[in-house]
Backbone as numpy.savetxt, mean C-alpha at the origin, in Angstrom:
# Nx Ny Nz CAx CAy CAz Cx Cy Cz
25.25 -84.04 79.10 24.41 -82.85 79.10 25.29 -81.61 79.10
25.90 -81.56 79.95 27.15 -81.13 79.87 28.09 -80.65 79.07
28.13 -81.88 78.21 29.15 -81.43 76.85 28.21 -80.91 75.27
26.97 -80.97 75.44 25.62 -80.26 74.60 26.00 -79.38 74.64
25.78 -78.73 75.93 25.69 -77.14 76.41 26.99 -76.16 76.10
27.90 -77.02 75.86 29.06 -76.18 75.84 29.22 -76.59 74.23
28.66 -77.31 73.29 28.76 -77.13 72.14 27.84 -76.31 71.35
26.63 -76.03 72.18 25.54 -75.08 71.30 25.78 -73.70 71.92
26.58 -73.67 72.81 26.82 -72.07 73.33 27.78 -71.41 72.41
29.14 -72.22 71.73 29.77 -71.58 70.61 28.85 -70.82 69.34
27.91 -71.97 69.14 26.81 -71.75 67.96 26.22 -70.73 67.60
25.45 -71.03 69.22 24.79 -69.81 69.19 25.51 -68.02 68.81
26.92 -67.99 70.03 27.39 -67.47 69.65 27.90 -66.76 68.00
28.12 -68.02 67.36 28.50 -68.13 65.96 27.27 -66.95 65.08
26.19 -67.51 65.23 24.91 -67.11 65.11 24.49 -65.75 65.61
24.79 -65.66 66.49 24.66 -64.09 66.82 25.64 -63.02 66.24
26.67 -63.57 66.26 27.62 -62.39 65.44 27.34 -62.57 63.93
26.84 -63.47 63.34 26.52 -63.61 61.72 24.76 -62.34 61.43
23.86 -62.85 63.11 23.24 -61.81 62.93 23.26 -60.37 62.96
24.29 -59.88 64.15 24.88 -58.63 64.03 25.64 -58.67 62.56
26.04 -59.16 62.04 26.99 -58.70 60.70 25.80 -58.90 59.55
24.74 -59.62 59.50 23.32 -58.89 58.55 23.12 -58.15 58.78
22.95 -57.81 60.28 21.77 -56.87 60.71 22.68 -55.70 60.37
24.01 -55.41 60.73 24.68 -54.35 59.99 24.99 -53.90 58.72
24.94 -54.82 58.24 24.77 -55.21 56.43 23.22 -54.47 56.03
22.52 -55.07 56.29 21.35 -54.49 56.15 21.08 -53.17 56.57
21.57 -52.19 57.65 21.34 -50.95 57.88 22.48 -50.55 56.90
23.42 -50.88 56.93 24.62 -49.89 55.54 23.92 -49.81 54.59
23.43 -50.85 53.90 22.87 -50.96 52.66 21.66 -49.73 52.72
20.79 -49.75 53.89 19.87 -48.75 53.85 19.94 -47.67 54.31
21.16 -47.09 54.82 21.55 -46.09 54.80 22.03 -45.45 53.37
22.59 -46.38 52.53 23.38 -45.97 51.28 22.20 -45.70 50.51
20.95 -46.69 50.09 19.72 -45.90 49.73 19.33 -45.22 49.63
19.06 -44.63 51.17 18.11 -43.39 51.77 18.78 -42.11 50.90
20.00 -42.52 51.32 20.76 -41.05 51.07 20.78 -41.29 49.30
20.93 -42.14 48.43 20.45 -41.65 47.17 19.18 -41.66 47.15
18.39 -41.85 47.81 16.95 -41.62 47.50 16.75 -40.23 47.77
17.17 -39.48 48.41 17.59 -38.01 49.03 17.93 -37.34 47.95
18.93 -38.34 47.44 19.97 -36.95 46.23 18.99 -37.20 45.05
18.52 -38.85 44.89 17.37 -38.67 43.54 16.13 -37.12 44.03
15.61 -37.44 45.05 14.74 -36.60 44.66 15.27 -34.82 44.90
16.57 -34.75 45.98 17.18 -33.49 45.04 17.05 -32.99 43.62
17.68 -34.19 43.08 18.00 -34.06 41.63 16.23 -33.52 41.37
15.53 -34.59 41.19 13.97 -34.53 40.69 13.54 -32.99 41.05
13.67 -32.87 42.15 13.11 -31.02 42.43 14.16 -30.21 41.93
15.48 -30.04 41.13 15.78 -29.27 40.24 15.47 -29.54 38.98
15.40 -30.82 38.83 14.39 -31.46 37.09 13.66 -30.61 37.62
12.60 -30.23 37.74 11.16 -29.78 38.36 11.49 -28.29 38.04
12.62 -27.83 38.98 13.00 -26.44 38.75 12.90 -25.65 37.45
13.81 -26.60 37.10 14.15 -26.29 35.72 12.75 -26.26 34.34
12.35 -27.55 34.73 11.03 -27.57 33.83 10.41 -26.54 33.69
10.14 -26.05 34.81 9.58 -25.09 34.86 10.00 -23.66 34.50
11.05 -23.47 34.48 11.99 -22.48 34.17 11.88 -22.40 32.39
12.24 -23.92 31.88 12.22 -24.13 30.81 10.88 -23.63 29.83
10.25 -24.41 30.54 8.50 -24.32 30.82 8.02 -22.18 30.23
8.98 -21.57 31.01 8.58 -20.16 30.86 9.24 -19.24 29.84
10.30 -20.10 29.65 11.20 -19.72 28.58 10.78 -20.28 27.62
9.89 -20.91 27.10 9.58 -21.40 25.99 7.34 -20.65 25.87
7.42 -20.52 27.02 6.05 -19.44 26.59 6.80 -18.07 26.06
7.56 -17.54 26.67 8.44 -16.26 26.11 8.88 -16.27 25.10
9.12 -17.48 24.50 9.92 -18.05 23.16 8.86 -17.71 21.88
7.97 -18.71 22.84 6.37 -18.17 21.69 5.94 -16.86 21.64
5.74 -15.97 22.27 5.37 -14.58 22.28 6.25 -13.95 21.28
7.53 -13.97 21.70 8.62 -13.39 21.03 8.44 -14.42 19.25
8.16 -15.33 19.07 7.92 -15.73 17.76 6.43 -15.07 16.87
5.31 -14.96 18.30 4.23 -14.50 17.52 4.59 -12.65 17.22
5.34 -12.27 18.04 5.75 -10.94 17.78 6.35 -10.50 16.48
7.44 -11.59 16.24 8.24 -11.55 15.31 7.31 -11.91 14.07
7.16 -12.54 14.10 5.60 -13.19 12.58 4.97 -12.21 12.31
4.67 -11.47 13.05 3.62 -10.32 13.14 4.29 -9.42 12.46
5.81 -9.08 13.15 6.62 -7.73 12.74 7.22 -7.91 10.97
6.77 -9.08 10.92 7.68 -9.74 9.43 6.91 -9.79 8.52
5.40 -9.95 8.81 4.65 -9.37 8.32 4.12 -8.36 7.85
3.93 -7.21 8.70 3.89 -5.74 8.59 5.05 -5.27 7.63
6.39 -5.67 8.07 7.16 -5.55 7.09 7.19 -5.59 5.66
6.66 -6.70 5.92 6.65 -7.77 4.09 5.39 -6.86 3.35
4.31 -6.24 3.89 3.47 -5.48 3.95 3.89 -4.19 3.54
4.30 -3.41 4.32 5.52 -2.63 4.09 5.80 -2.03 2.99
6.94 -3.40 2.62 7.88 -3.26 1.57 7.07 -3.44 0.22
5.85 -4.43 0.25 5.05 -4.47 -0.89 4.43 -3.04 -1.07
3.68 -2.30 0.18 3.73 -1.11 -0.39 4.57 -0.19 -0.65
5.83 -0.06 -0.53 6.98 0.77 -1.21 7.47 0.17 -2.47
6.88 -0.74 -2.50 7.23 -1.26 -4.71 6.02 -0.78 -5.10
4.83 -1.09 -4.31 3.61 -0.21 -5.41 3.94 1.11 -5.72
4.75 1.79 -4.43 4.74 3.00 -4.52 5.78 3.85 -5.67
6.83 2.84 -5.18 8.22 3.18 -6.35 7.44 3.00 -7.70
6.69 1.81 -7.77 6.07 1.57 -9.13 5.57 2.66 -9.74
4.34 3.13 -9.29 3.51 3.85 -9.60 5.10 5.15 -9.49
5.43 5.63 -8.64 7.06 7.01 -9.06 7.40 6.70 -10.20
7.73 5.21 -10.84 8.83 5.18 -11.61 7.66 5.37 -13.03
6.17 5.34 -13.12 5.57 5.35 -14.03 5.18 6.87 -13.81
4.79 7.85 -13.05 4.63 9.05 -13.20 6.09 9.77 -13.74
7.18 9.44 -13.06 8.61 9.59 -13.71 8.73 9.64 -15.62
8.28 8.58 -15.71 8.00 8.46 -17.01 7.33 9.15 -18.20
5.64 9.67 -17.43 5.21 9.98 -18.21 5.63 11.61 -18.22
6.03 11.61 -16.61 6.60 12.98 -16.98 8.02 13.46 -17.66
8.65 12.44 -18.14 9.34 12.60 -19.18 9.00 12.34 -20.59
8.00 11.69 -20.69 7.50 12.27 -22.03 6.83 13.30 -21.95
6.45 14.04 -21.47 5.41 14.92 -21.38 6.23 16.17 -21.26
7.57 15.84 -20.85 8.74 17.14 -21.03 9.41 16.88 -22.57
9.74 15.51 -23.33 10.18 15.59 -24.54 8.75 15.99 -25.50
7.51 15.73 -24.70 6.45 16.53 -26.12 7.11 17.43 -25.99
6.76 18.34 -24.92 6.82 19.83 -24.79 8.22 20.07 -25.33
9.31 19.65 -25.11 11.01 20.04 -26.20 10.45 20.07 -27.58
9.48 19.15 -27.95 8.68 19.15 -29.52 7.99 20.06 -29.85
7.47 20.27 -28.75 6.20 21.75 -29.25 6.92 22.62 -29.04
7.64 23.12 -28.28 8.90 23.62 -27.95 9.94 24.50 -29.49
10.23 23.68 -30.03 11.01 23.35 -31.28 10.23 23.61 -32.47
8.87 22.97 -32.17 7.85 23.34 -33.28 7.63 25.23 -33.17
7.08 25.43 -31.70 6.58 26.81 -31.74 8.12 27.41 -32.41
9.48 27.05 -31.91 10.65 28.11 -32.66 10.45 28.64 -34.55
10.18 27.20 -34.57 10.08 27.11 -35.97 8.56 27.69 -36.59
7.69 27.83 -35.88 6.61 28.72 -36.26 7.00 30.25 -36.12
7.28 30.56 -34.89 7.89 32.05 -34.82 8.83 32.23 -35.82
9.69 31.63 -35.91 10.85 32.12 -37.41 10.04 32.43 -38.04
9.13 31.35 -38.49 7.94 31.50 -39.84 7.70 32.87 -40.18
6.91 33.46 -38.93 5.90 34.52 -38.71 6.78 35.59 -38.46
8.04 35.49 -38.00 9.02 36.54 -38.00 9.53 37.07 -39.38
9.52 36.04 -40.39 10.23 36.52 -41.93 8.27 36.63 -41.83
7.53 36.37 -42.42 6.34 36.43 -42.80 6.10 37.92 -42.45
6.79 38.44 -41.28 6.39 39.43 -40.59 7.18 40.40 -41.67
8.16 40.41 -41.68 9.36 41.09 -42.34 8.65 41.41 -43.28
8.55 40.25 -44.05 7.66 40.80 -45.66 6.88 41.01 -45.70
5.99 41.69 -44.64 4.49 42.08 -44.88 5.07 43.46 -44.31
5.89 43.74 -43.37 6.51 44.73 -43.09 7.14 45.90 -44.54
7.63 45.16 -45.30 8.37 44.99 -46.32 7.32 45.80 -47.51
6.53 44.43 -48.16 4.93 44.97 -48.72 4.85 46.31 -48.07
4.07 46.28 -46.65 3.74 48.00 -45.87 4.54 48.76 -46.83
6.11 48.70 -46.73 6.80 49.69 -47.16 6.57 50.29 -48.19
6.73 49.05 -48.87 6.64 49.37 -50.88 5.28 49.89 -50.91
4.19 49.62 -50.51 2.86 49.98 -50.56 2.91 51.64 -50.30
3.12 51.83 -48.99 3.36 53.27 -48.43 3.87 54.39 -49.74
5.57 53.90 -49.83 5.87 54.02 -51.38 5.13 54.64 -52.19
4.30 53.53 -52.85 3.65 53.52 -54.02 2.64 54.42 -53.68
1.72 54.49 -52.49 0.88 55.35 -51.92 0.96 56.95 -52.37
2.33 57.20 -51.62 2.87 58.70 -51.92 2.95 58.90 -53.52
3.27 58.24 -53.73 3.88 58.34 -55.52 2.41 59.15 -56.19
1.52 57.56 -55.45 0.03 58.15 -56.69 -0.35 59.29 -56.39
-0.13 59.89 -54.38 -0.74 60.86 -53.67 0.04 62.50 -54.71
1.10 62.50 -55.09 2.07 63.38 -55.17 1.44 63.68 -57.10
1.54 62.47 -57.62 1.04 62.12 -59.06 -0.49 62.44 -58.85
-1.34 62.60 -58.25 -2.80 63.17 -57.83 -2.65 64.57 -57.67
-1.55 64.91 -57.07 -1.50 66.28 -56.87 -1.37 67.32 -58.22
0.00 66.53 -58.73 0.01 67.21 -60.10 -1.57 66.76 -60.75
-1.83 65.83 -60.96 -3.02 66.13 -61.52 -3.91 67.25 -61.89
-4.44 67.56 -59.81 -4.93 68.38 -59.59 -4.97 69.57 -60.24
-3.25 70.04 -60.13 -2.53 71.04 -60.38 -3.15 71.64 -61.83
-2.74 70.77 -62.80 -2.65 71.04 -64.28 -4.42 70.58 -64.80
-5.34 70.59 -63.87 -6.68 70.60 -63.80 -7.02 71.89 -63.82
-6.88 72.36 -62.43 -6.95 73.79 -62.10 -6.45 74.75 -62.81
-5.12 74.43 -63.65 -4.77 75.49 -64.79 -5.72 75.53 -65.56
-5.81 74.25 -66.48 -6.84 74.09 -67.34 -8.29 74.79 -67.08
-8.80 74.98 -66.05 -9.84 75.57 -65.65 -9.68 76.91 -66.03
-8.57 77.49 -65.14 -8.41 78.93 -65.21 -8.71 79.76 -66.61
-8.70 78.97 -67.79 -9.08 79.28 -68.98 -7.65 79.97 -69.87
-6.85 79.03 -70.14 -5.33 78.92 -70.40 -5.99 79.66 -72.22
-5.57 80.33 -73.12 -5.69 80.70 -73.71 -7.48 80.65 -74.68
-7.98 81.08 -73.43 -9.97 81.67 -73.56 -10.26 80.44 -73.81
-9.96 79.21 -73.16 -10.58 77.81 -74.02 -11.09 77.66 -72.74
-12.98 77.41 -72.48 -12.98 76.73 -71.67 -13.25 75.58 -71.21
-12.77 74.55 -70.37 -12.65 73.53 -69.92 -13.71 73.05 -69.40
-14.40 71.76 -69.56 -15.71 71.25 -68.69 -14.80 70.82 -67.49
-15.29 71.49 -66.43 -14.94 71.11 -65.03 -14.63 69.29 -64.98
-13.79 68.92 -64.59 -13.11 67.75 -64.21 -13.45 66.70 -63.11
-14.60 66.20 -62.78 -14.79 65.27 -61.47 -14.61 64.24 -61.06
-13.36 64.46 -60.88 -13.18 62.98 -60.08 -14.04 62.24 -59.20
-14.61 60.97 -59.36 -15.60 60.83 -58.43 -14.84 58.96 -57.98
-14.48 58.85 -56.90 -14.27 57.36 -56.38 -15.32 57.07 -55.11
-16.28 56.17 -55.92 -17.10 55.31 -55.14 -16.46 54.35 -54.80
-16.71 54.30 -53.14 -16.23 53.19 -52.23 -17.51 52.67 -52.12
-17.60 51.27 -52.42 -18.33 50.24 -51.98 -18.60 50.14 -50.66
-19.25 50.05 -49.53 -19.02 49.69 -48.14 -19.73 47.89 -48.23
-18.92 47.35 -48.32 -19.09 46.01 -48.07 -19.49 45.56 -46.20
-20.51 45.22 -46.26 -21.06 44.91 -44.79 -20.58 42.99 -44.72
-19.91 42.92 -43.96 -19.88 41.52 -43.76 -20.26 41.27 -42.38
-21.35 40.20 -42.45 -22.17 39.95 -40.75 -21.39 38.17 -40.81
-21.00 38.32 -39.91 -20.33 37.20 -39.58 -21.22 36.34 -38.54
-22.15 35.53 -38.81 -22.89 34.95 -37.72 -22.06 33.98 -36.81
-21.80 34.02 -36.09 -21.14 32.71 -35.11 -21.77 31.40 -34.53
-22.53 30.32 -34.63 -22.91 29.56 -34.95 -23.32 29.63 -32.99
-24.78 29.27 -32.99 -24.29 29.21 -31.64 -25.37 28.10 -31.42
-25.05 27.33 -30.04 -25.22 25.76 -29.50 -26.07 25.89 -28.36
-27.07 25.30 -28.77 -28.49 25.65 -27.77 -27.84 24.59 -26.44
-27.52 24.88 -25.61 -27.01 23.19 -24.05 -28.05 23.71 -23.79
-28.69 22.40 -23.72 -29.99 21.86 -22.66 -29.29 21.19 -21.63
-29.72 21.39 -20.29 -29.52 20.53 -19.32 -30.21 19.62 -18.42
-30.28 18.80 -18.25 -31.03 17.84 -18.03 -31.22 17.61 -16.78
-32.24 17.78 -15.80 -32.34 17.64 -13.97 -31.89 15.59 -14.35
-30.97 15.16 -13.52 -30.64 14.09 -12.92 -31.77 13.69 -11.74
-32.81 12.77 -11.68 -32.89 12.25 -10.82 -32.43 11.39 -9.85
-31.89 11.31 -8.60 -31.12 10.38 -7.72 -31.93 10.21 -6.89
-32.08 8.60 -6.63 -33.07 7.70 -6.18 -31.73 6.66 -4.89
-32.39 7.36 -3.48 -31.61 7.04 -2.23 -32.46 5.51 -1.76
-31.34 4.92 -1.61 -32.00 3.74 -1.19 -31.40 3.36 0.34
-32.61 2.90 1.33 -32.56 2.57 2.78 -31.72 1.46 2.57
-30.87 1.74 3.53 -30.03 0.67 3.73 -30.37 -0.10 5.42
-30.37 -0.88 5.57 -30.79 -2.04 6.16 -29.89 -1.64 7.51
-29.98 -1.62 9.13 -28.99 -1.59 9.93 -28.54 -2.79 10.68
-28.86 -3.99 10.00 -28.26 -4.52 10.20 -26.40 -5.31 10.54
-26.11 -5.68 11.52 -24.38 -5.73 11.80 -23.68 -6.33 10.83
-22.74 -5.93 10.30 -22.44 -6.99 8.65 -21.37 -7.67 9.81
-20.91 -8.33 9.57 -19.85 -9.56 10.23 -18.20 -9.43 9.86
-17.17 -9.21 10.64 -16.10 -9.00 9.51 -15.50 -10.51 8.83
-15.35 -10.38 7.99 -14.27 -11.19 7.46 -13.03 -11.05 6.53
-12.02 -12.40 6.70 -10.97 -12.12 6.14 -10.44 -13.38 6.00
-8.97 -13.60 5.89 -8.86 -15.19 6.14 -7.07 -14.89 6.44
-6.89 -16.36 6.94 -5.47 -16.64 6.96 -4.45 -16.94 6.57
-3.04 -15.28 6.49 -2.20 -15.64 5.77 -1.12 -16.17 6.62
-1.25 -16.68 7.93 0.40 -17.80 7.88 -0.43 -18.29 9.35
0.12 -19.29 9.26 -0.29 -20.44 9.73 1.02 -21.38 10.84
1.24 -21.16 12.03 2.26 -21.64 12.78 1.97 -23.01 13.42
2.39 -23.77 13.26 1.20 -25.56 13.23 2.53 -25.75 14.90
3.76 -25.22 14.69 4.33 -25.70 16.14 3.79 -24.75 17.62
3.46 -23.62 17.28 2.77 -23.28 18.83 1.32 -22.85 18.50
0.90 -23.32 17.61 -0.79 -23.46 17.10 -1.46 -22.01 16.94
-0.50 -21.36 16.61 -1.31 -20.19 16.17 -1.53 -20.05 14.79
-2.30 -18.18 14.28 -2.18 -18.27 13.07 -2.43 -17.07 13.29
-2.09 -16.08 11.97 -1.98 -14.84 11.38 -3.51 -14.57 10.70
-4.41 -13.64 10.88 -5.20 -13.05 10.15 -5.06 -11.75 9.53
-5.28 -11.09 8.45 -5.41 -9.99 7.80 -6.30 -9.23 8.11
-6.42 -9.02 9.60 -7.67 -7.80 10.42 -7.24 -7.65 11.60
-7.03 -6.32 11.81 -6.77 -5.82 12.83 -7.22 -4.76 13.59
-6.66 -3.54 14.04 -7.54 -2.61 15.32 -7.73 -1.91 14.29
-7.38 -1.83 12.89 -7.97 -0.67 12.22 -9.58 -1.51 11.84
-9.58 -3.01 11.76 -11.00 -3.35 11.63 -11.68 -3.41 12.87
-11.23 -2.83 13.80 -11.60 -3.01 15.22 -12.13 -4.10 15.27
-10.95 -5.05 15.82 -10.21 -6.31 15.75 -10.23 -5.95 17.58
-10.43 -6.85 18.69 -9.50 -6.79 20.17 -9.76 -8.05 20.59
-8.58 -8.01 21.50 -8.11 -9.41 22.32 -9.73 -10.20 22.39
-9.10 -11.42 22.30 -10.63 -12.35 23.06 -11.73 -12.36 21.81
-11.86 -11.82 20.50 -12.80 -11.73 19.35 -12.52 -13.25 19.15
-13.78 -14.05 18.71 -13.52 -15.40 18.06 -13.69 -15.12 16.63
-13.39 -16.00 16.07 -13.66 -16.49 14.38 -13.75 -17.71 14.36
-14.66 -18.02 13.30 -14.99 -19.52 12.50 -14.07 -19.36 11.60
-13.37 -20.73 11.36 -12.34 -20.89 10.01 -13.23 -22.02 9.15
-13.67 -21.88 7.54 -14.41 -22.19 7.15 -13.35 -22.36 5.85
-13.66 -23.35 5.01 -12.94 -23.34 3.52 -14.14 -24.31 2.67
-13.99 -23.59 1.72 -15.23 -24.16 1.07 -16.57 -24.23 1.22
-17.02 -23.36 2.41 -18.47 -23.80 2.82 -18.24 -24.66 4.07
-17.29 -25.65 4.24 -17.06 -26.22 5.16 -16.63 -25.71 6.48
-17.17 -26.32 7.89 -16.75 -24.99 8.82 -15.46 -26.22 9.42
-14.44 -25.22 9.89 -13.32 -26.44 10.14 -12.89 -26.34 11.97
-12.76 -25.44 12.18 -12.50 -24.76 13.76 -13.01 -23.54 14.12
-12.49 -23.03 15.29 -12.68 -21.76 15.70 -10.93 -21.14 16.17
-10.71 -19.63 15.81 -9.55 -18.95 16.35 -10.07 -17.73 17.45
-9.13 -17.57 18.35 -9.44 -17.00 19.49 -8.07 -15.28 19.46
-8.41 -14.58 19.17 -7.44 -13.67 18.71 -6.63 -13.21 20.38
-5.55 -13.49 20.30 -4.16 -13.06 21.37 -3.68 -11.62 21.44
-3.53 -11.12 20.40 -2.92 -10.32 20.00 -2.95 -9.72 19.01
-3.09 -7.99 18.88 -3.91 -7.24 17.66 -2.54 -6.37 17.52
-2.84 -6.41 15.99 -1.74 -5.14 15.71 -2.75 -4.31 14.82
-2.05 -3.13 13.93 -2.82 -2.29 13.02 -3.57 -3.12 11.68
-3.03 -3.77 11.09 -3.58 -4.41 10.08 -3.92 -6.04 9.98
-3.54 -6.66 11.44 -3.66 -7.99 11.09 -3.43 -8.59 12.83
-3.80 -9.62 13.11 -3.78 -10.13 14.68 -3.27 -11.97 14.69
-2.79 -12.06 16.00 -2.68 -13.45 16.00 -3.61 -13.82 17.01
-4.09 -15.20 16.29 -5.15 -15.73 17.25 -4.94 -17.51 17.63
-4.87 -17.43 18.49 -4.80 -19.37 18.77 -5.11 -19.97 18.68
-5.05 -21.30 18.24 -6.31 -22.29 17.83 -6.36 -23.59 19.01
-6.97 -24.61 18.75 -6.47 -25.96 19.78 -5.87 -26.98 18.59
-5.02 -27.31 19.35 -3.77 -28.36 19.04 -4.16 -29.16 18.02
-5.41 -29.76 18.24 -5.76 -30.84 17.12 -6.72 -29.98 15.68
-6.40 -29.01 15.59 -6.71 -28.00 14.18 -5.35 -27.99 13.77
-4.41 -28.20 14.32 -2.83 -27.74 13.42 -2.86 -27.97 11.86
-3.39 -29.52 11.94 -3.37 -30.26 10.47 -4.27 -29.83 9.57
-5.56 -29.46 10.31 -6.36 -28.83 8.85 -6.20 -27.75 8.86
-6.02 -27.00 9.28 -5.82 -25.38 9.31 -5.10 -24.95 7.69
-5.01 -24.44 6.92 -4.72 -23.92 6.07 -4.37 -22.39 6.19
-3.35 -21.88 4.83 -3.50 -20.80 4.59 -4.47 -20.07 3.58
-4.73 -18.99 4.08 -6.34 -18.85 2.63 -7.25 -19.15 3.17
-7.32 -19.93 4.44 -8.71 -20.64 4.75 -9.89 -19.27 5.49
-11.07 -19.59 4.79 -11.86 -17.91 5.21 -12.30 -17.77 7.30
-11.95 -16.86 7.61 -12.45 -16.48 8.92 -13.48 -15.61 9.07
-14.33 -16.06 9.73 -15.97 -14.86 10.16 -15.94 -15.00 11.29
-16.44 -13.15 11.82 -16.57 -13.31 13.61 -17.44 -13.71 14.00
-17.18 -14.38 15.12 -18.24 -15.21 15.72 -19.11 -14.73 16.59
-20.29 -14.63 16.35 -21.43 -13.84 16.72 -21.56 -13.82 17.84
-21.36 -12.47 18.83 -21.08 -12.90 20.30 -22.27 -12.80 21.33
């Protein structure tokens, strides 16, 4: 009995220090756990941090993209109206250079008419002269006439003379020049006003760009159509109605409005928008 007791007391022994060396085994091990279970969810609440961080930087990302779409727009807008505009310069440019080479033509023409009328002038100047001339000649040659009339009268050796009468009938030619003249009748215009109905007309327009990664889209109406935040629209193509857009953001000629996620794919550009009757 004796020699039992002193062989199961080693054992036991044996046994107890194998359980202290689990049982210590087992707390290391769960100490080494805990403490990465600690640093995992450290880690996890700066994942978290960050997400969220990320999370806000990528709503800012979008703003700053719908801003930019918008501004690239207006631009592109813009610049199309400064080619209409140059256009239309470079065609008034034009005609007002022909309209300065007529005028060098009429210009050139009138020189060459004035020369005309300048010698034309000369020789009628000229004529005057010789006429004048000839005038005096007959006036002076009338005189002698006169002269050797009046002798003759006086009774030049007792002969007498039948008095001499010159007689020049001037015609007076009457010319009546009628000027043709143009009866204008004018005619009273009747204008016939028609009631117009006060009913709300609806605006519409449709969409030119279309952003399928943060689900927006561009319309061609803005605060000058008094366009503001929160206005809905139906997007319709063909008769067909396809979604609704919710306008974010208004500029002068055109707004962005948001759609939901699962419109990305049909959404089109071109596709027609009407406000939605509120």
């Amino acid at each position: 009995m004796y020699r039992k007791g002193s062989i199961l007391l080693p054992i036991l022994i044996v046994l107890f220090i194998i359980s202290l060396i689990i049982a210590g085994g087992v707390f290391y091990f769960y100490q080494q756990e805990h403490e990465k279970n600690i640093q995992l969810q450290v880690q996890i609440d700066e994942l978290n941090a960050r997400q969220r961080v990320t999370e806000g930087k990528l709503s800012e990302t979008k703003k700053l993209v719908t801003e930019f779409q918008l501004r690239f727009q207006e631009a592109k807008a813009k610049v199309e109206k400064l080619s209409n505009e140059l256009a239309q310069e470079k065609t008034v440019r034009l005609e007002a250079s022909n309209k300065l080479n007529q005028i060098s033509v009429d210009l050139e023409q009138q020189k060459l008419l004035r020369q005309d009328l300048e010698k034309r002038l000369n020789q009628s100047e000229a004529d005057g002269k010789l006429i004048k001339d000839q005038i005096k000649i007959m006036a002076k040659e009338k005189m002698d006439l006169a002269n050797k009339i009046k002798n003759l009268e006086s009774g030049v050796n007792n002969v007498a003379l039948g008095k001499v009468v010159v007689n020049t009938d001037k015609d007076a030619v009457d010319q009546t020049v009628k000027w043709p003249t143009k009866a204008i009748n004018n005619e009273s215009v009747g204008l016939e006003k028609k009631a117009e109905s006060s009913a709300i007309k609806l605006l519409e327009g449709k969409i030119i760009v279309v952003n399928k990664e943060y689900n927006f889209g561009v319309i061609n109406l803005g605060s000058k159509d008094k366009v503001s935040v929160g206005d809905e629209f139906l997007i319709s193509r063909a008769g067909r109605l396809i979604g609704e857009l919710k306008v974010e953001k208004v500029h002068e000629a055109m707004s962005a409005a948001g759609f939901a996620a699962e419109l990305k794919d049909l959404i089109k550009e071109n596709d027609l928008v009407t406000q939605k009757v509120k």
